[in-house]
C-alpha positions in Angstrom: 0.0 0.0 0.0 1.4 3.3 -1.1 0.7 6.6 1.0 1.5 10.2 0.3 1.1 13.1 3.1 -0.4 15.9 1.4 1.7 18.8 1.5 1.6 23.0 0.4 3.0 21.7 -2.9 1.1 18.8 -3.6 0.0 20.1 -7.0 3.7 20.1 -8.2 5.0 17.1 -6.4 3.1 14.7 -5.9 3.9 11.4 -6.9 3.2 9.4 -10.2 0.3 7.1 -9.0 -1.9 10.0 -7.2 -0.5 12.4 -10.3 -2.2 9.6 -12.8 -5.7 9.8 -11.0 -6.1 13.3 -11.2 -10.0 13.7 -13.7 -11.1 16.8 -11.9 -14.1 15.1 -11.4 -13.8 12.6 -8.7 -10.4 13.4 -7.6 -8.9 16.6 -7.9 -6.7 19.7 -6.0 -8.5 22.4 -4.3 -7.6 26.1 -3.8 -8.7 28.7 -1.7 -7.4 32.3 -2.1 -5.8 34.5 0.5 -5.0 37.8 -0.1 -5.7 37.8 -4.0 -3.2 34.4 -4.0 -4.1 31.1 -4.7 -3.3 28.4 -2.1 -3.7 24.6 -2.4 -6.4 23.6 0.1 -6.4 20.0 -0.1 -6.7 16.8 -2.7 -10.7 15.9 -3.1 -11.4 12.1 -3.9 -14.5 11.3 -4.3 -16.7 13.2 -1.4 -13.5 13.5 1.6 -10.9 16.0 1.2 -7.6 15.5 2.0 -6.1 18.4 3.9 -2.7 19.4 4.3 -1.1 17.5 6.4 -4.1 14.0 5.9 -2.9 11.0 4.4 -3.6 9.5 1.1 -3.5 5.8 0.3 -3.5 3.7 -2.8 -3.6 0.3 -2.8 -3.5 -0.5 -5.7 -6.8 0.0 -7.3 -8.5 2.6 -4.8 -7.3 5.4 -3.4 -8.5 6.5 0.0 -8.2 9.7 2.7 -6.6 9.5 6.4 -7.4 12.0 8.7 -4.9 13.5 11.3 -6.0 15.1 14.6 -4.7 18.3 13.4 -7.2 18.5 11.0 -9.9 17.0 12.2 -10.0 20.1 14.8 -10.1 22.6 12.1 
């Protein structure tokens, strides 16, 4: 089972197999802006979004969301 922490520069970095899977229909990146800037928010698969910082897990045909206590505060 593979597993990728999101992180700030997901968008750019993340690896092959979640880079792949990216329709931007059921799986996509989200942005929110701040100060006129455009920030990644999190990864969205299917209806659970990955935060920065939540783990994402493929193994091998599905991908799936793991939340941290960080961010389940928020």
């Amino acid at each position: 089972m593979k597993r990728y922490i999101v992180t700030e520069d997901a968008d750019m970095l993340a690896p092959d197999w979640l880079a792949a899977r990216i329709n931007y229909t059921s799986i996509k990146f989200v942005y929110h802006l701040i100060d006129g800037v455009e920030k990644l928010k999190g990864v969205k698969v299917g209806d659970q979004i990955a935060k920065i910082g939540d783990a994402i897990f493929f193994d091998g045909k599905r991908l799936s969301v793991e939340k941290t206590s960080s961010s389940r505060m928020q």
